[in-house]
C-alpha positions in Angstrom: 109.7 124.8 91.2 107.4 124.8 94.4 105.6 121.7 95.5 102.3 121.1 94.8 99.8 122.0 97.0 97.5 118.8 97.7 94.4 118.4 99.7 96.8 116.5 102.8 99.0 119.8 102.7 95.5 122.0 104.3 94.6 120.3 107.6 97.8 117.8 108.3 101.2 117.7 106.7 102.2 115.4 103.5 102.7 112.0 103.7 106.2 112.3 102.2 107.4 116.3 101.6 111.0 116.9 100.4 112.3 120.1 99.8 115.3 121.7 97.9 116.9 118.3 97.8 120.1 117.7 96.5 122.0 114.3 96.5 125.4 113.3 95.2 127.1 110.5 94.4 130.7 111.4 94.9 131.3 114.4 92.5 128.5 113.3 90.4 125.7 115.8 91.3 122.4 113.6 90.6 119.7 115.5 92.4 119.2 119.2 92.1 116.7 121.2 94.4 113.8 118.6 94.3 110.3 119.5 95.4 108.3 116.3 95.7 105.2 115.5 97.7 102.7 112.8 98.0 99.4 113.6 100.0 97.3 111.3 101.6 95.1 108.7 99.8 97.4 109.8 97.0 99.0 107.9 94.0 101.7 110.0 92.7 103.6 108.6 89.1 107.4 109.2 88.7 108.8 109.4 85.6 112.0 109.9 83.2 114.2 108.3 81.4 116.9 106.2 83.1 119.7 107.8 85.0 117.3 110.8 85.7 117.3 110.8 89.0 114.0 108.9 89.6 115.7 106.1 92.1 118.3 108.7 93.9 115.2 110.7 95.0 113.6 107.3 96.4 116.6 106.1 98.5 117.3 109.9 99.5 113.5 109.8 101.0 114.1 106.1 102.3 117.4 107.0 104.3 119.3 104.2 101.8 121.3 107.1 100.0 121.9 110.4 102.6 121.2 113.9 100.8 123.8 116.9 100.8 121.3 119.7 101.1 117.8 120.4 101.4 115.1 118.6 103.9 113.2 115.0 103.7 110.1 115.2 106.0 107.5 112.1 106.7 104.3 112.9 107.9 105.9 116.7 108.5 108.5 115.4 110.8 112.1 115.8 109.7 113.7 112.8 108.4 116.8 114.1 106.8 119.0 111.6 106.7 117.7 109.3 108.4 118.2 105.2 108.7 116.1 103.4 106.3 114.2 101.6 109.4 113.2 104.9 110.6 111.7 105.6 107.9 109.7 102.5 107.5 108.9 102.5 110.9 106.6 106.0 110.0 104.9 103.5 107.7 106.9 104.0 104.2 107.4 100.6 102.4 109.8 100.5 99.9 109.8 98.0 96.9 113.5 98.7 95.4 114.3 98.2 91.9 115.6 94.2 92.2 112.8 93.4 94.6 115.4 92.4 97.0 113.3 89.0 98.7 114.7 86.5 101.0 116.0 83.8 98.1 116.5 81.0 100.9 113.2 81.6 102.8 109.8 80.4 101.6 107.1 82.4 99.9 104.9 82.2 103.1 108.1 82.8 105.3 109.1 86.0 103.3 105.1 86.9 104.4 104.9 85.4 107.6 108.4 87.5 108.5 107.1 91.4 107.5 103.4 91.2 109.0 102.6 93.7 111.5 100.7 96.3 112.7 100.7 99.9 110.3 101.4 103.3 112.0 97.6 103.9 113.3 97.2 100.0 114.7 95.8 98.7 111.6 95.6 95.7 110.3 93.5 95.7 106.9 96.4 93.4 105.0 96.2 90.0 106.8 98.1 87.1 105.2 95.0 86.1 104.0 93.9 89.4 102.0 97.4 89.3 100.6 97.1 85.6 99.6 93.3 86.5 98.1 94.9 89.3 96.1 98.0 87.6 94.6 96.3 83.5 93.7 99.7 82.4 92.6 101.3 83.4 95.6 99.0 81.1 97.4 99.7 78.3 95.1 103.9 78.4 95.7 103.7 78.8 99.8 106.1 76.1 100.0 108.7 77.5 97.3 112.1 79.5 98.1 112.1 82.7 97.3 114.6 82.1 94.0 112.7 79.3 93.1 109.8 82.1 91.6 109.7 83.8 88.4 110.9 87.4 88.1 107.1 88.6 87.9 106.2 85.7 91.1 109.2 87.8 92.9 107.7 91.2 92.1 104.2 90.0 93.7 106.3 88.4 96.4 107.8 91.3 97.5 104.7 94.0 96.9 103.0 91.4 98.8 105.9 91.4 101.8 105.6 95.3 101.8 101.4 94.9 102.3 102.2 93.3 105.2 103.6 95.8 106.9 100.1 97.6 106.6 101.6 100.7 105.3 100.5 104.4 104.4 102.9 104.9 101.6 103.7 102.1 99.3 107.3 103.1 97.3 107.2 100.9 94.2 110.4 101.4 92.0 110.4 99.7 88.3 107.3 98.3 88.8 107.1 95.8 85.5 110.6 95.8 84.5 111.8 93.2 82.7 108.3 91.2 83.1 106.2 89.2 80.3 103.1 91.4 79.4 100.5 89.4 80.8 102.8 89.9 84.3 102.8 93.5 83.9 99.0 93.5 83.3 98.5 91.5 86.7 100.7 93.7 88.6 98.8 96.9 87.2 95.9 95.2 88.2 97.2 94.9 92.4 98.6 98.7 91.7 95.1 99.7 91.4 93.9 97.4 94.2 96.3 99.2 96.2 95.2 102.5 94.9 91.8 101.2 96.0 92.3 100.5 99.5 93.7 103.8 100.2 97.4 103.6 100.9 99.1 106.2 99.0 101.7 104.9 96.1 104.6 106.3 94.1 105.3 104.2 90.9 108.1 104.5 89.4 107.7 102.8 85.4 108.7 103.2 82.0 105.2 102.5 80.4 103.5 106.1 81.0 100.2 104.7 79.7 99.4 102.3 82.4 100.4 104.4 85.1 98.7 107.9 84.2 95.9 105.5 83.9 96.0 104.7 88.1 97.4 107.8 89.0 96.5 111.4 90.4 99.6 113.2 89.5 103.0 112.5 88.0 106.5 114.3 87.9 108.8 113.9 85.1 112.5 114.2 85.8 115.4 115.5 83.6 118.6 115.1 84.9 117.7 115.8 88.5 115.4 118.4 88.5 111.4 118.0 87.7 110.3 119.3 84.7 106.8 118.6 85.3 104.0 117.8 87.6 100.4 117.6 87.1 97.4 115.8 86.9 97.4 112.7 84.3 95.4 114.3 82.4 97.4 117.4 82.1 100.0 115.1 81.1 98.5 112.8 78.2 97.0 115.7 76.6 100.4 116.8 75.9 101.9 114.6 73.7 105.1 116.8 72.5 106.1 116.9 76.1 105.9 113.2 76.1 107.9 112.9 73.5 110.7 115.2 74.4 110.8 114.0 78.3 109.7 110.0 77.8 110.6 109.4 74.4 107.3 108.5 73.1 
């Protein structure tokens, strides 16, 4: 299937392109020939159901999982390959399934520690903005990271990857395993997010809040995609739903 062409892919090259990708794990063939591309400004959905593919593709494009064939490029240069850092230094923030904070460093140590300058100079996410956008952050500065609820270590670490001021935000599982009125509050930064411009891939079982901040999504069946389109394209076809997401 051939990427989709996006309004980045005209004047400048896509934020994140891969193409033909294919990643094993041992003889266990997991990715096979994905196209997958997230423009500029762009909030791009990924979907399936578990052991699709969905977080292979994200450490394949993060350099945390090296692919055996095809090409990973950020901001069209080639990155095949490459060492997680070098990737995050092109201004790619990851938020991994697990959230992966600092347990024995503070809440505003785990901030303090990321902040720096994006890929362009800027600087729109300040400890403050951060602190604005995520109030219960600000109340538990003093708390170690594994001190904090699951959903206070999700805002934690989406908060730690703000920092970093970057132009693709990676969110994998974004309310797994969190109380409803958690998920709602970390849809509600999602579309913050959205708002300010970065670009965002959200991974996330609940297909309803995220075609609802979303441009596009991709569905995945046992690595390859078996859909892309609009979010409207997608909820107006509810048998597809059903026989991808289980619906």
């Amino acid at each position: 299937m051939n990427a989709p062409t996006t309004a980045a892919q005209g004047s400048s090259a896509p934020l994140i392109a891969t193409s033909g990708l294919h990643t094993h794990y041992g003889a266990s063939h997991v990715l096979r020939g994905i196209d997958f591309v997230v423009g500029a400004g762009e909030t791009v959905g990924l979907m399936g159901r578990n052991g699709m593919g969905k977080s292979t593709l994200l450490k394949s494009i993060m350099g945390l999982v090296k692919p055996s064939g095809g090409e990973v490029h950020i901001k069209g240069q080639r990155r095949t390959g490459a060492s997680a850092y070098e990737v995050a230094r092109l201004g790619v923030a990851y938020v991994p399934e697990g959230r992966g904070i600092f347990g024995n460093l503070s809440v505003k140590e785990n901030l303090v520690m990321a902040a720096r300058a994006g890929t362009r100079g800027q600087r729109d996410w300040t400890y403050e903005r951060v602190l604005d956008t995520f109030p219960r952050l600000a109340e538990r500065l003093g708390h170690g990271g594994q001190q904090l609820s699951g959903g206070e270590q999700q805002m934690l670490t989406i908060g730690r990857a703000l920092m970093t001021n970057p132009d693709v935000l990676i969110l994998d599982e974004a309310t797994e395993g969190l109380a409803p009125l958690i998920a709602r509050e970390i849809w509600r930064i999602c579309g913050t997010i959205r708002d300010s411009g970065i670009s965002s891939v959200i991974v996330d079982k609940n297909w309803k809040h995220v075609t609802q901040i979303t441009d596009r999504n991709v569905i995945l069946v046992k690595g390859e995609v078996v859909f892309q389109g609009t979010s409207a394209e997608l909820t107006s076809q509810p048998a597809l739903l059903e026989q991808y997401l289980g619906v």
